[in-house]
C-alpha angles and dihedrals in degrees: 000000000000130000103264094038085059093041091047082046085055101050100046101036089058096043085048094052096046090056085050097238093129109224092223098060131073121236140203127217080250095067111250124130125223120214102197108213095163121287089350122069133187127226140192147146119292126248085247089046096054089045099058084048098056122207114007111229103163144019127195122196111159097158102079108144091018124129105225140181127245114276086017111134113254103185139328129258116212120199122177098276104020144032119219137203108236104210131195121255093195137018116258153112110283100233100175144025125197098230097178080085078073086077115009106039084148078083096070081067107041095039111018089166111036127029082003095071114125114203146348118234125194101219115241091184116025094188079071078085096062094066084059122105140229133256087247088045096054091043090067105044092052084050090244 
């Protein structure tokens, strides 16, 4: 890698950490993010996301074990002045859900991508990933 490609991956790696998009995820206009293990990923909301929303009081994923389309909802989220859709960013079979957010949603703000994930989905279609977008991509879309 030359100089001003490390020192590019430097600068906005650390810019993009400190805003909290994680460089390493996928993202939607809709503002979930997409961790790729294979042919599982993993979604939830984003740290903007959860901010708009404010504090998070209630999360409602009724699809666990359910095959969905792409841009299907998948569940609600509930925060103290608004409910929002949750939509899929890929087609798959939802193999997991974190049900620790049943009694602990706080989670989704206080850890968005970590103990605030949502659900796992085996991909049916992994070229679903390549309408994602980056963590540059998403940054500027959220004005960040």
């Amino acid at each position: 890698m030359s100089f001003r490609m490390q020192i590019f991956f430097a600068y906005f790696g650390a810019k993009l950490e400190a805003m909290n998009i994680p460089a390493e995820l996928k993202y939607t206009k809709d503002h979930e993010w997409i961790r790729v293990e294979g042919d599982t990923v993993t979604i939830g909301i984003t740290d903007f996301a959860q901010g708009e929303l404010g504090d998070i009081v209630f999360v409602e994923i009724e699809t666990e074990g359910d095959t969905l389309s792409k841009h299907d909802v998948f569940g609600t989220v509930e925060a103290v002045k608004t409910v929002s859709d949750l939509f899929m960013p890929v087609s798959g079979e939802i193999s997991e859900f974190n049900s620790s957010l049943e009694t602990n949603p706080e989670q989704v703000n206080s850890d968005p991508y970590g103990g605030g994930w949502m659900i796992k989905v085996t991909l049916s279609d992994p070229s679903d990933l390549d309408d994602l977008m980056s963590a540059e991509d998403y940054q500027q879309l959220v004005g960040a």
